[in-house]
NURORO-295983 format. One record per residue (C-alpha): residue in three letters; z, y, x. Coordinates in Angstrom, 1 decimal. Layout:
N
{zapa:ala, zz:Z, yy:Y, xx:X}
...
! end
This chain:
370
{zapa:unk, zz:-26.1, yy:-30.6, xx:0.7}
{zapa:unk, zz:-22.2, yy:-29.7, xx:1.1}
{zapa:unk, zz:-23.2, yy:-27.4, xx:4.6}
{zapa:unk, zz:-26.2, yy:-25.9, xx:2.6}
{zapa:unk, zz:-23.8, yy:-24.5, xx:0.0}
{zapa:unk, zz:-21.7, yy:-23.8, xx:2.8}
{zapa:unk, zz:-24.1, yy:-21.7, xx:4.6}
{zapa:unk, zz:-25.4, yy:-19.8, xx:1.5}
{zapa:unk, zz:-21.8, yy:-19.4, xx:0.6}
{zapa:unk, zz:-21.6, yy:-17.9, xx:3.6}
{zapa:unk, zz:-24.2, yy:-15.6, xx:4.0}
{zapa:unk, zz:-23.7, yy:-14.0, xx:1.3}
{zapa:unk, zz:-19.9, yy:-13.4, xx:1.6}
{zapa:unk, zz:-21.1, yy:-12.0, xx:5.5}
{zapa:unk, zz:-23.2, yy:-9.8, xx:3.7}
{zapa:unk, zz:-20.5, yy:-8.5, xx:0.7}
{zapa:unk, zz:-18.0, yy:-8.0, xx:3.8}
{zapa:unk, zz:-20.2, yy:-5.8, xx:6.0}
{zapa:unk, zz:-21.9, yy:-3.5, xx:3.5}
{zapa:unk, zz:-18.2, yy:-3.0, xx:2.5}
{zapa:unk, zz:-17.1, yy:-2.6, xx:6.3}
{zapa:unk, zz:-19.8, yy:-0.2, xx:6.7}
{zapa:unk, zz:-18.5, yy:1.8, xx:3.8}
{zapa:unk, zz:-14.9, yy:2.0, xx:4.4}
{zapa:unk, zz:-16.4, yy:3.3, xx:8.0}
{zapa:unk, zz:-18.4, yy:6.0, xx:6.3}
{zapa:unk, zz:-15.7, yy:7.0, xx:4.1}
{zapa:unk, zz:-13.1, yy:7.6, xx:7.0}
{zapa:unk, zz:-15.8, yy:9.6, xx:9.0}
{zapa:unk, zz:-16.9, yy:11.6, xx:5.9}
{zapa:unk, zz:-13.5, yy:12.0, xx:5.1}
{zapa:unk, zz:-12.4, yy:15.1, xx:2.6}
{zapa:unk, zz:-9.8, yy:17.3, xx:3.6}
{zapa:unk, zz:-9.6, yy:20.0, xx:1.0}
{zapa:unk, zz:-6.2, yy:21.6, xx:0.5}
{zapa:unk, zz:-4.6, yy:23.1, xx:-2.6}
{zapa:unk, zz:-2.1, yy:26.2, xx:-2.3}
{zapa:unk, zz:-0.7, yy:25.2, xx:-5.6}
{zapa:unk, zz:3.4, yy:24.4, xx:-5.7}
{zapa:unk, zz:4.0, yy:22.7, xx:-9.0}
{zapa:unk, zz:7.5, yy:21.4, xx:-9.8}
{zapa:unk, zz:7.5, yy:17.9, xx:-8.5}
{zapa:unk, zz:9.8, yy:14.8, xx:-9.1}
{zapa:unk, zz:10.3, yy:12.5, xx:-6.3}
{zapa:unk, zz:11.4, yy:8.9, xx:-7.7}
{zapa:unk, zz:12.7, yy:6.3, xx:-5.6}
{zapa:unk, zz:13.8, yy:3.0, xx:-7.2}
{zapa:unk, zz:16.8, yy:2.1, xx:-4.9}
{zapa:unk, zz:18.8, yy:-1.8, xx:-5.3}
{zapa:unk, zz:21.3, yy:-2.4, xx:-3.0}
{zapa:unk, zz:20.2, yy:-0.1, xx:-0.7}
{zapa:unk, zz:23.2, yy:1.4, xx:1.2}
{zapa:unk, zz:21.6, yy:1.0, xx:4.2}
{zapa:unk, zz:19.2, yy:3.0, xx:3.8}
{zapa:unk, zz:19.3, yy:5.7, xx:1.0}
{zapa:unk, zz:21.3, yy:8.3, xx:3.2}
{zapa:unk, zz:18.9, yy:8.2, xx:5.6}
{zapa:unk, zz:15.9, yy:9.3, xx:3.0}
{zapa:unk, zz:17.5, yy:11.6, xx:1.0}
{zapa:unk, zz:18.5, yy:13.6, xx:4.1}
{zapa:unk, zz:14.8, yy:13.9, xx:4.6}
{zapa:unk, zz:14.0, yy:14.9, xx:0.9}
{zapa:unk, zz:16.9, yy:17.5, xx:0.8}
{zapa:unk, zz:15.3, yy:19.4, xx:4.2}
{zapa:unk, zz:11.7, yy:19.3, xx:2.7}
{zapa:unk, zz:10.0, yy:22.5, xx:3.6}
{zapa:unk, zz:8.8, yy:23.1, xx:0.2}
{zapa:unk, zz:10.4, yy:25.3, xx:-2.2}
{zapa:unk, zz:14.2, yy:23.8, xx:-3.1}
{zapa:unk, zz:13.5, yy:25.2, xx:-6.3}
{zapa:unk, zz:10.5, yy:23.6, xx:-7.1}
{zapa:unk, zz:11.2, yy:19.5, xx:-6.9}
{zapa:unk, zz:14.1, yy:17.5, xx:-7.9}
{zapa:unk, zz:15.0, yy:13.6, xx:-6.3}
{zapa:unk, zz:15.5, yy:11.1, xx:-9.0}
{zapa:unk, zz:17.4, yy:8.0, xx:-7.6}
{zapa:unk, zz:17.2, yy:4.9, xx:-10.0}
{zapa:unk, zz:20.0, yy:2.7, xx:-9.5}
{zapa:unk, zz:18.7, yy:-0.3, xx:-10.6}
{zapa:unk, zz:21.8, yy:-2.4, xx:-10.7}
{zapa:unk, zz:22.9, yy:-1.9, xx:-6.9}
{zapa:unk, zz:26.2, yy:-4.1, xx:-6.4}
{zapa:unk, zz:26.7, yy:-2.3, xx:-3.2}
{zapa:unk, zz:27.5, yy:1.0, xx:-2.3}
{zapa:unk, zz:23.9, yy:3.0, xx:-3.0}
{zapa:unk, zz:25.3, yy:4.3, xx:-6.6}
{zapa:unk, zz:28.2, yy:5.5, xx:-4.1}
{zapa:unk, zz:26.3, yy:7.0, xx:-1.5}
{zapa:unk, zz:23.9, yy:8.8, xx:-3.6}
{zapa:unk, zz:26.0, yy:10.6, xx:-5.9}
{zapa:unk, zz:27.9, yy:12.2, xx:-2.9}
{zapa:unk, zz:24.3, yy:13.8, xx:-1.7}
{zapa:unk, zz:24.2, yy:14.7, xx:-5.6}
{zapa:unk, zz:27.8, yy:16.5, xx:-5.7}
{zapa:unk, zz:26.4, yy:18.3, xx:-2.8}
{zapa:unk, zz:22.6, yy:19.3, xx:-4.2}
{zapa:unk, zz:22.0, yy:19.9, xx:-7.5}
{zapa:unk, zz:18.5, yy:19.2, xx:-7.3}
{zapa:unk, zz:19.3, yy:15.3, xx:-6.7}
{zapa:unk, zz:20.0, yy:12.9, xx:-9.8}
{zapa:unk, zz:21.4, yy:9.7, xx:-10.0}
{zapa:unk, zz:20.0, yy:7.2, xx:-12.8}
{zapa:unk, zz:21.7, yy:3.9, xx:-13.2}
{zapa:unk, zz:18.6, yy:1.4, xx:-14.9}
{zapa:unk, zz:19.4, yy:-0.6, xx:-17.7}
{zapa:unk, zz:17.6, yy:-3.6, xx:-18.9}
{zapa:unk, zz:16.4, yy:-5.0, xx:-15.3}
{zapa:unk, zz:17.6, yy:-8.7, xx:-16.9}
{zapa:unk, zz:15.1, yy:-8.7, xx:-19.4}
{zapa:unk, zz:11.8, yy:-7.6, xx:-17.3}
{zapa:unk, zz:9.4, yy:-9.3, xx:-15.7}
{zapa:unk, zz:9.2, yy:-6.9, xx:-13.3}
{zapa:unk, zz:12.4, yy:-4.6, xx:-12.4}
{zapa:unk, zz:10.7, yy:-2.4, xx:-10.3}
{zapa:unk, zz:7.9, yy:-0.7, xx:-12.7}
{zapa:unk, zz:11.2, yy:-0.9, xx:-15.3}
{zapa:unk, zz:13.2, yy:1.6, xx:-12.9}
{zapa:unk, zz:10.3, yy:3.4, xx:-12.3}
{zapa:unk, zz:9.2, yy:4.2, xx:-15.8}
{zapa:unk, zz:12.6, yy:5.0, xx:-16.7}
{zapa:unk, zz:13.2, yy:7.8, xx:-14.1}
{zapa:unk, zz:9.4, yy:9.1, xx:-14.7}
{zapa:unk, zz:11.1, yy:9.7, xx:-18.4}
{zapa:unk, zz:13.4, yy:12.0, xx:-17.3}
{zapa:unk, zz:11.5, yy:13.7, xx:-14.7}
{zapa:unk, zz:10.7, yy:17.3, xx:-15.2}
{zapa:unk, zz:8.0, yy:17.4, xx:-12.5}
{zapa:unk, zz:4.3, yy:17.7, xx:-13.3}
{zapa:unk, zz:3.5, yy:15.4, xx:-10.0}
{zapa:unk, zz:5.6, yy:12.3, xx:-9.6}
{zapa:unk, zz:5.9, yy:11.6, xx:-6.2}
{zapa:unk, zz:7.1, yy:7.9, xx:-4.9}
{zapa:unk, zz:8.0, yy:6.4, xx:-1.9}
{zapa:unk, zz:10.4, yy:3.4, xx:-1.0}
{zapa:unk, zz:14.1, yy:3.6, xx:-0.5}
{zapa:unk, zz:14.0, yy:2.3, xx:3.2}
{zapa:unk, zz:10.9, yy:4.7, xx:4.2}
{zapa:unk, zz:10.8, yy:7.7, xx:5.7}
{zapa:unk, zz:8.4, yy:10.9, xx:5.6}
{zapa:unk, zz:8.7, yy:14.1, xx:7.5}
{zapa:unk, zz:9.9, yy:17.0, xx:6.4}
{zapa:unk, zz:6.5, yy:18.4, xx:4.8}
{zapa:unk, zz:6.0, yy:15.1, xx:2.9}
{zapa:unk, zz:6.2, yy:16.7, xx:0.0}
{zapa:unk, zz:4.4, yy:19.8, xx:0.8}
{zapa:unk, zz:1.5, yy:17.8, xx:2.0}
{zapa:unk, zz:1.2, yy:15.5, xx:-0.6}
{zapa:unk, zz:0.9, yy:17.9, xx:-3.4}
{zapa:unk, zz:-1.7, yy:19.9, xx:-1.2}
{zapa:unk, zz:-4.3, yy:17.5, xx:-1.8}
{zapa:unk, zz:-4.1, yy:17.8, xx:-5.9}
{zapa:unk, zz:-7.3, yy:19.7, xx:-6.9}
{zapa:unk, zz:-9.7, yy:17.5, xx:-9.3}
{zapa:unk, zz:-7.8, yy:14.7, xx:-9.1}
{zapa:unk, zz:-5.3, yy:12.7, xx:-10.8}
{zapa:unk, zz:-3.6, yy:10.6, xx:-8.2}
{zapa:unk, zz:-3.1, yy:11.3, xx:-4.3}
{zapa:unk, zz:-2.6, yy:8.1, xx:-1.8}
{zapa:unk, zz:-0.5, yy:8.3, xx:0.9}
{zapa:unk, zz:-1.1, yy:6.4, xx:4.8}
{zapa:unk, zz:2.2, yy:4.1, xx:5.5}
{zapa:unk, zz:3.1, yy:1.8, xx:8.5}
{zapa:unk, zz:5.3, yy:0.5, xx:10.1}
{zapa:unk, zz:7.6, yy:1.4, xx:12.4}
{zapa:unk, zz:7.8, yy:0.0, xx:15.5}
{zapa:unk, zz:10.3, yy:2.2, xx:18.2}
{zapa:unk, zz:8.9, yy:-0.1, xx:20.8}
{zapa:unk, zz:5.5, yy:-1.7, xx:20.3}
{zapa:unk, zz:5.9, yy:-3.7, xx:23.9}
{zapa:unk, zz:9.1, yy:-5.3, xx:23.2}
{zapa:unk, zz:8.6, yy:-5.8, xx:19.0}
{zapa:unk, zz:8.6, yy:-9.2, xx:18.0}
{zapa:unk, zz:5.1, yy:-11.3, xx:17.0}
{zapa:unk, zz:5.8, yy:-11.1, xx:13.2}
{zapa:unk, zz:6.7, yy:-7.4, xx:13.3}
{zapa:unk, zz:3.3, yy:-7.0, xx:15.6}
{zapa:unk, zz:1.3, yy:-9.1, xx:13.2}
{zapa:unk, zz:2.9, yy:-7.5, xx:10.3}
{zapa:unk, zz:2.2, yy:-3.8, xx:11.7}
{zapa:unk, zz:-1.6, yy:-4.8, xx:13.0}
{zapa:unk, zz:-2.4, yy:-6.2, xx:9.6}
{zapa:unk, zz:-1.0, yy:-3.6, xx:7.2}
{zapa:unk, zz:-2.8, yy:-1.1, xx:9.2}
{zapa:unk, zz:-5.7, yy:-2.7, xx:8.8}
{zapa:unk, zz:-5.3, yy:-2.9, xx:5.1}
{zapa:unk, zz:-4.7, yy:0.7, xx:5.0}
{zapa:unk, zz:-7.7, yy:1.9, xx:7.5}
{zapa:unk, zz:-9.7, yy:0.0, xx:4.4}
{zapa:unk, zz:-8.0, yy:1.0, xx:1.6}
{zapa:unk, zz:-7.9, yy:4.7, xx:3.0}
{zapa:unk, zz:-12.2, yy:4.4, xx:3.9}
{zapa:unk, zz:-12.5, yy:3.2, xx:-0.2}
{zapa:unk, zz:-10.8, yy:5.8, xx:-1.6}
{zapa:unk, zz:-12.8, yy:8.3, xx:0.6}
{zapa:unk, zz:-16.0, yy:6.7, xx:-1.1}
{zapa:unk, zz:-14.6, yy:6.3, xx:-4.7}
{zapa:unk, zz:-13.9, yy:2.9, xx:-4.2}
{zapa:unk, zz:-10.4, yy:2.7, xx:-5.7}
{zapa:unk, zz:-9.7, yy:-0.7, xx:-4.7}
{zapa:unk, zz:-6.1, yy:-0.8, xx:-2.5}
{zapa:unk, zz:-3.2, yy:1.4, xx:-1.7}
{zapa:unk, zz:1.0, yy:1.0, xx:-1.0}
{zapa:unk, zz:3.5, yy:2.1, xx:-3.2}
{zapa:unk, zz:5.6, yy:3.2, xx:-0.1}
{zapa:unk, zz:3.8, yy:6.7, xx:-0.7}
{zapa:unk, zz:1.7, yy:8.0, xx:-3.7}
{zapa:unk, zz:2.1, yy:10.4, xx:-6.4}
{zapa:unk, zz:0.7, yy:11.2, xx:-9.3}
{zapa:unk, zz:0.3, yy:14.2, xx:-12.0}
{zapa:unk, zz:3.0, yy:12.5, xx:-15.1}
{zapa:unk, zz:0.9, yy:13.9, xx:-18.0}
{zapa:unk, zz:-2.0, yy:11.4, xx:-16.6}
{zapa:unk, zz:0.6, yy:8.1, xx:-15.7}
{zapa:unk, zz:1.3, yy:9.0, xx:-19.5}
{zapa:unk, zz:-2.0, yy:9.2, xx:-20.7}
{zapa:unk, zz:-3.1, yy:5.3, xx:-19.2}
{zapa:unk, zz:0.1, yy:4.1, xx:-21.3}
{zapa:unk, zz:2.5, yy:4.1, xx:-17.9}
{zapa:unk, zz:3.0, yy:0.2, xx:-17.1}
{zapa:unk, zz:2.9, yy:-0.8, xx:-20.5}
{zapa:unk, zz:-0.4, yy:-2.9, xx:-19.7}
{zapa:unk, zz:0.7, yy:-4.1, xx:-16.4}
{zapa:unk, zz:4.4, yy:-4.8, xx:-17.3}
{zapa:unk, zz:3.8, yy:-8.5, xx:-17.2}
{zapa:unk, zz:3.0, yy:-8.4, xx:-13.7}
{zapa:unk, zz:6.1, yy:-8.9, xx:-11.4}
{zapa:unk, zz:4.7, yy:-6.3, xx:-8.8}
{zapa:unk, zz:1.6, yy:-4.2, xx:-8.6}
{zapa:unk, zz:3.6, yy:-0.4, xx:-9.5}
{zapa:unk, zz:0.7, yy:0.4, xx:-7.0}
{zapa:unk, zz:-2.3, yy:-1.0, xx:-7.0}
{zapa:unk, zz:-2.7, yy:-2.1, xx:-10.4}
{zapa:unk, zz:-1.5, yy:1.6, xx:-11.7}
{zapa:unk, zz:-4.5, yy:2.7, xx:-9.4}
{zapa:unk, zz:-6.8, yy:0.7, xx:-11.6}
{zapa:unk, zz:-5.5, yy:2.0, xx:-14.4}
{zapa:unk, zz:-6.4, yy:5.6, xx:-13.4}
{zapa:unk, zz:-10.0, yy:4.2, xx:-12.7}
{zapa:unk, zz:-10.5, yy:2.3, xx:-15.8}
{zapa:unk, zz:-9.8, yy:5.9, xx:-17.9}
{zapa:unk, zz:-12.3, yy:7.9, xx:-15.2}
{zapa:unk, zz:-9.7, yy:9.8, xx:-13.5}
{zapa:unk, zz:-10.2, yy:10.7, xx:-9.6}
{zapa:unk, zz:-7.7, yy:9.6, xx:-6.7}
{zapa:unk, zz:-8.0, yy:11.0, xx:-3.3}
{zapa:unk, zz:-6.4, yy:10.1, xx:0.2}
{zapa:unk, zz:-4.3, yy:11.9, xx:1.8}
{zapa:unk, zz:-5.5, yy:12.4, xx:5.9}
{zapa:unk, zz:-2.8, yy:15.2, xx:7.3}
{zapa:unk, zz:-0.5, yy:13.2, xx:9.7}
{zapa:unk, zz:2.4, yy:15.4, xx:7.8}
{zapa:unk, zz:2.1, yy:13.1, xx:4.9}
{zapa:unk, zz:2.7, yy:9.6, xx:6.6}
{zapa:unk, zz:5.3, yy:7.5, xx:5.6}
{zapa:unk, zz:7.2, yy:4.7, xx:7.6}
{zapa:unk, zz:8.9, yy:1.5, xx:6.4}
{zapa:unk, zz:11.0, yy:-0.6, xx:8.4}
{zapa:unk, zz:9.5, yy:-4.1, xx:9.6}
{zapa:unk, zz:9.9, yy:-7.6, xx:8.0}
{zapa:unk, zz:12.8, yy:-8.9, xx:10.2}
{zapa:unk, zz:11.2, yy:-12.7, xx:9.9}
{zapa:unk, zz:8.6, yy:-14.8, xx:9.3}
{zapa:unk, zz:9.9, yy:-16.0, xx:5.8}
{zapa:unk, zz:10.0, yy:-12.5, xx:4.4}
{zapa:unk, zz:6.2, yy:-11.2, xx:5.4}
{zapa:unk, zz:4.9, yy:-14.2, xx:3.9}
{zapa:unk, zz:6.6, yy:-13.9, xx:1.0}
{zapa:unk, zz:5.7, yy:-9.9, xx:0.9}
{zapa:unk, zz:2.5, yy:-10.8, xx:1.6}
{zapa:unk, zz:2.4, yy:-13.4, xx:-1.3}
{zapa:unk, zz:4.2, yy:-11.0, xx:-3.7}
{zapa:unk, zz:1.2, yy:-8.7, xx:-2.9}
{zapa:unk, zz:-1.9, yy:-11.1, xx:-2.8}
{zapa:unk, zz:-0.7, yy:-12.6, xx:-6.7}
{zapa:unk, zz:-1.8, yy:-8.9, xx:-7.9}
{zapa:unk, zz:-5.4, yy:-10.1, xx:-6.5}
{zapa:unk, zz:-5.9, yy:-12.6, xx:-9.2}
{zapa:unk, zz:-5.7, yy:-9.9, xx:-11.7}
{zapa:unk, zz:-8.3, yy:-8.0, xx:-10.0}
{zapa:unk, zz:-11.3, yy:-9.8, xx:-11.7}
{zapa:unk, zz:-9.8, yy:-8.1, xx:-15.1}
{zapa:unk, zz:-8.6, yy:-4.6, xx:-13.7}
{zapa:unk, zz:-11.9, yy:-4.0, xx:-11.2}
{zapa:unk, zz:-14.4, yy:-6.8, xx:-10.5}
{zapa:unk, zz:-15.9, yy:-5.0, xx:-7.5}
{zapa:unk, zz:-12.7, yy:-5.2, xx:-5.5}
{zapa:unk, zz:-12.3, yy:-8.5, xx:-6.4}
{zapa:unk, zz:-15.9, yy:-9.8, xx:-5.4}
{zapa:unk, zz:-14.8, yy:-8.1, xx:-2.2}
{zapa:unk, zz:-11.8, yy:-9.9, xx:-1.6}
{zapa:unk, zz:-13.5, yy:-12.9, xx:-1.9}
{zapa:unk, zz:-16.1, yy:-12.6, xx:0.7}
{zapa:unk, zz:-12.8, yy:-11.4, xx:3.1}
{zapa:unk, zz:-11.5, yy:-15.0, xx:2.0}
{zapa:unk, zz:-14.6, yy:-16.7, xx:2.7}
{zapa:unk, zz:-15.8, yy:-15.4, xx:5.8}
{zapa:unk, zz:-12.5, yy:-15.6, xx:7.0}
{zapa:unk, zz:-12.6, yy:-19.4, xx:7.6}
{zapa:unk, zz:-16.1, yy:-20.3, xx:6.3}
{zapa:unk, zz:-17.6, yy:-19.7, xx:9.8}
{zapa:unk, zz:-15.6, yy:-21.8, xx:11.5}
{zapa:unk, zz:-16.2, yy:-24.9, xx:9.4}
{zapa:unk, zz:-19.7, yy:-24.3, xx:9.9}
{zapa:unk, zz:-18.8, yy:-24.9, xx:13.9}
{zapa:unk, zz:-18.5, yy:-28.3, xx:13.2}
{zapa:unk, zz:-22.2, yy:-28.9, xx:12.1}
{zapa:unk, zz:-23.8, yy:-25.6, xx:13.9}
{zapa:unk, zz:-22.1, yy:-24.2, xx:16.4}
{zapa:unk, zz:-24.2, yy:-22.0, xx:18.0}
{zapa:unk, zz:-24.6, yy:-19.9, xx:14.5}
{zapa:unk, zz:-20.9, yy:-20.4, xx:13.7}
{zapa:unk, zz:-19.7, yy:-18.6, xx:16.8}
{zapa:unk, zz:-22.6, yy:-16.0, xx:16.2}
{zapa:unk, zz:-21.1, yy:-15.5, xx:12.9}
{zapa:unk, zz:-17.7, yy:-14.8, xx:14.2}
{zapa:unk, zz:-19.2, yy:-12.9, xx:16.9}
{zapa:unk, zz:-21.0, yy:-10.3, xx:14.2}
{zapa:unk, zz:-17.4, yy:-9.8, xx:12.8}
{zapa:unk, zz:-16.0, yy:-9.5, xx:15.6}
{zapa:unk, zz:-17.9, yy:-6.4, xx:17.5}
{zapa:unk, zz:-18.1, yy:-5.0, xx:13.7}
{zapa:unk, zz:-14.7, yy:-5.2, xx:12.9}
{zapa:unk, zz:-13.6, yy:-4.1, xx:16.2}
{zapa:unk, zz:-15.7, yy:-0.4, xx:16.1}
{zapa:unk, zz:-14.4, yy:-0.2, xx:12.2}
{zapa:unk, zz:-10.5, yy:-0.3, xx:13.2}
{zapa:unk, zz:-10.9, yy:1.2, xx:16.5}
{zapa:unk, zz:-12.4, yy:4.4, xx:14.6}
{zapa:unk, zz:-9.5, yy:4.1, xx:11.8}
{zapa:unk, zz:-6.7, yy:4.3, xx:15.0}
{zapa:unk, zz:-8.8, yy:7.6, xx:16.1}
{zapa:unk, zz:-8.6, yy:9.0, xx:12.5}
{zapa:unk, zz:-4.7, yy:8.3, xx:11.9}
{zapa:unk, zz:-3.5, yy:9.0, xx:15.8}
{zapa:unk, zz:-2.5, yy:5.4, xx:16.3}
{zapa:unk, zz:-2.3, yy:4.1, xx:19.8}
{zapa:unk, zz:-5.2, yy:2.4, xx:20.5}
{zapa:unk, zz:-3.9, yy:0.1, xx:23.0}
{zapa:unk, zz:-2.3, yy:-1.8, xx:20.0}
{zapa:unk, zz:-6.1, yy:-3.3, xx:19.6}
{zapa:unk, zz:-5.0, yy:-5.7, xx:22.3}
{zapa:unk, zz:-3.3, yy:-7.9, xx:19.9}
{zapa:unk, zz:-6.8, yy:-8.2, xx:17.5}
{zapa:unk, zz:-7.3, yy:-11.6, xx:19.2}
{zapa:unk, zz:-4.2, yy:-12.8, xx:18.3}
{zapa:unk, zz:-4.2, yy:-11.3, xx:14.8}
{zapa:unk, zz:-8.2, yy:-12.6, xx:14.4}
{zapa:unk, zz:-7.2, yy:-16.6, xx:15.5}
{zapa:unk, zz:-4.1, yy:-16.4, xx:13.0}
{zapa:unk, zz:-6.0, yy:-14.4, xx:9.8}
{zapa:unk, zz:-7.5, yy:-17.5, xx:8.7}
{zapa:unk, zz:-3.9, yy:-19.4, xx:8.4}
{zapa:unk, zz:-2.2, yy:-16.6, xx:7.0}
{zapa:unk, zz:-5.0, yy:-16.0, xx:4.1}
{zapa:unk, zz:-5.3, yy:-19.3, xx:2.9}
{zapa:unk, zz:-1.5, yy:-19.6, xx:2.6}
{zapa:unk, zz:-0.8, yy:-15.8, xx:1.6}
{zapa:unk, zz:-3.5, yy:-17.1, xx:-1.4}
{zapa:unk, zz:-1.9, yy:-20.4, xx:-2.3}
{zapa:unk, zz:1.5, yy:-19.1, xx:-2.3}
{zapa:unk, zz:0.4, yy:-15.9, xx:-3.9}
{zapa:unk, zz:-1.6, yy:-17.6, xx:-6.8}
{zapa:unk, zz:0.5, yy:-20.0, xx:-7.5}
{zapa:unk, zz:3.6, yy:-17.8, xx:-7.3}
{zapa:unk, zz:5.5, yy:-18.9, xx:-5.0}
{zapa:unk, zz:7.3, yy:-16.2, xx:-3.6}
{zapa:unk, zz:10.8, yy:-14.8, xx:-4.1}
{zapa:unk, zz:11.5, yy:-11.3, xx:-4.4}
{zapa:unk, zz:14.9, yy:-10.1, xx:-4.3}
{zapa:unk, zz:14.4, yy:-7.0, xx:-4.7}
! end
């Protein structure tokens, strides 16, 4: 009776996971690339904490953007740095007047600092577009120019983010696991968005037009939730009918350094999968589809024990499927290809790394010291 649930279970997850496959597939082939010559006055907004690091390094991209100096500021939100990022960024300020420095108050009494830094620099921004990335990214010099070129209908614009890795060869397993997996996660998030499925995206690159982040309430109805500036902002913007598109052009990639240990991914990871829970509220479709990923993850491989022959062919099925799906989304995105060598590797750990991402992640586990 338990392996007849099992297999039904199952089935049906396989099923969920490859009409969704198939779609993210068809939305990165029938991609939409339509380009607006509009330059409205855009904010860029970086929540920065003790970030000294790395804030030099991205505002010297953002002040040699190609578009119009006149026609964007840089909003830095200081939110309660006790290093020297305040420092830093109000010597690129004394030198360009379109940078500001704004030093958050209140990040004691939130549940979630981030979206309070955030919504206190989109208050002061004069931009029509806000336009967000993550203090220890970095874009290329027509990031900004890009991005706002793929505002026509819509409301919101995602951005494609990775990794980077100066040597994939020599990188660590954690910083190749890390970089396989998130680019998998985007490859899908990117193929949804492409075929009005707004289910996933990163906050390490995405903007949106401020009269419409206004218009949902801001984070006001996501405050409670410690992260989620991202994805759950996305839902927002779905719930009230407004469109988001993805941004394709390789001039609007972001990068983000990689998680420098084990302890840190899974609690990234887990800071991002305790957003999932919320999902059955904010869009029911993305989660049913997140549980057939969490089923047919590890489901086929308890049925091994009892069937083997149709547990391997299960595995097998995903396999070959998965397989054509990401080595399509490396084609689209100009990733090296060769990096599909570590899919084995990355396919024999998934099932570990889910079912503790999920436990840790629902439960809450994580620390965030950011």
């Amino acid at each position: 009776m338990i392996f007849q649930i099992v297999y039904i279970v199952t089935f049906i997850s396989l099923l969920i996971y490859l009409f969704y496959l198939y779609l993210f597939y068809s939305g990165l082939k029938d991609r939409d690339i339509l380009f607006s010559n509009n330059k409205p006055y855009v904010s860029v907004i970086i929540a920065a904490r003790n970030e000294e690091q790395n804030i030099a390094r991205i505002l010297t991209v953002l002040v040699n953007q190609t578009y119009p100096v006149d026609q964007f500021q840089i909003l830095i939100a200081n939110d309660g740095s006790s290093d020297g990022t305040e420092s830093i960024v109000n010597q690129f300020a004394n030198k360009w007047d379109n940078i500001k420095l704004l030093n958050v108050v209140g990040r004691e009494a939130v549940i979630s600092p981030k979206k309070n830094a955030l919504s206190q620099a989109i208050k002061l921004a004069d931009g029509e577009i806000i336009l967000s990335t993550d203090a220890d990214c970095l874009v290329g010099k027509y990031w900004i120019e890009s991005m706002v070129a793929c505002f026509n209908d819509n409301e919101m614009v995602i951005g494609f983010s990775r990794t980077k890795l100066a040597n994939w060869t020599k990188a660590n397993f954690i910083k190749k696991f890390e970089h396989f997996d998130f680019l998998a996660m985007l490859f899908a998030a990117a193929g949804a968005i492409s075929s009005g499925k707004y289910f996933s995206c990163s906050g390490q690159n995405i903007a949106y037009k401020k009269d419409a982040f206004i218009k949902v309430g801001g984070f006001e109805k996501i405050k409670h939730l410690i992260s989620g500036d991202d994805v759950n902002l996305m839902q927002l913007f779905r719930k009230s009918g407004m469109k988001v598109n993805f941004a394709f052009t390789d001039h609007s990639f972001a990068y983000t350094r990689p998680i420098e240990n084990f302890g840190k991914f899974l609690s990234q990871r887990s800071r991002w999968t305790s957003n999932m829970k919320w999902q059955i509220l904010l869009n029911p479709e993305f989660f049913i589809y997140l549980l057939s990923v969490f089923f047919i993850t590890f489901l086929p491989i308890i049925i091994m024990f009892n069937y083997w022959q149709l547990g391997i062919g299960l595995l097998l099925v995903r396999i070959v499927l998965e397989l054509i799906f990401l080595k399509y989304g490396y084609e689209v995105f100009g990733e090296n290809k060769k990096k599909l060598m570590f899919y084995p590797v990355w396919f024999i750990v998934q099932p570990f790394y889910i079912i503790a991402i999920a436990v840790i992640g629902g439960l809450n586990m994580f620390s965030w010291k950011k």
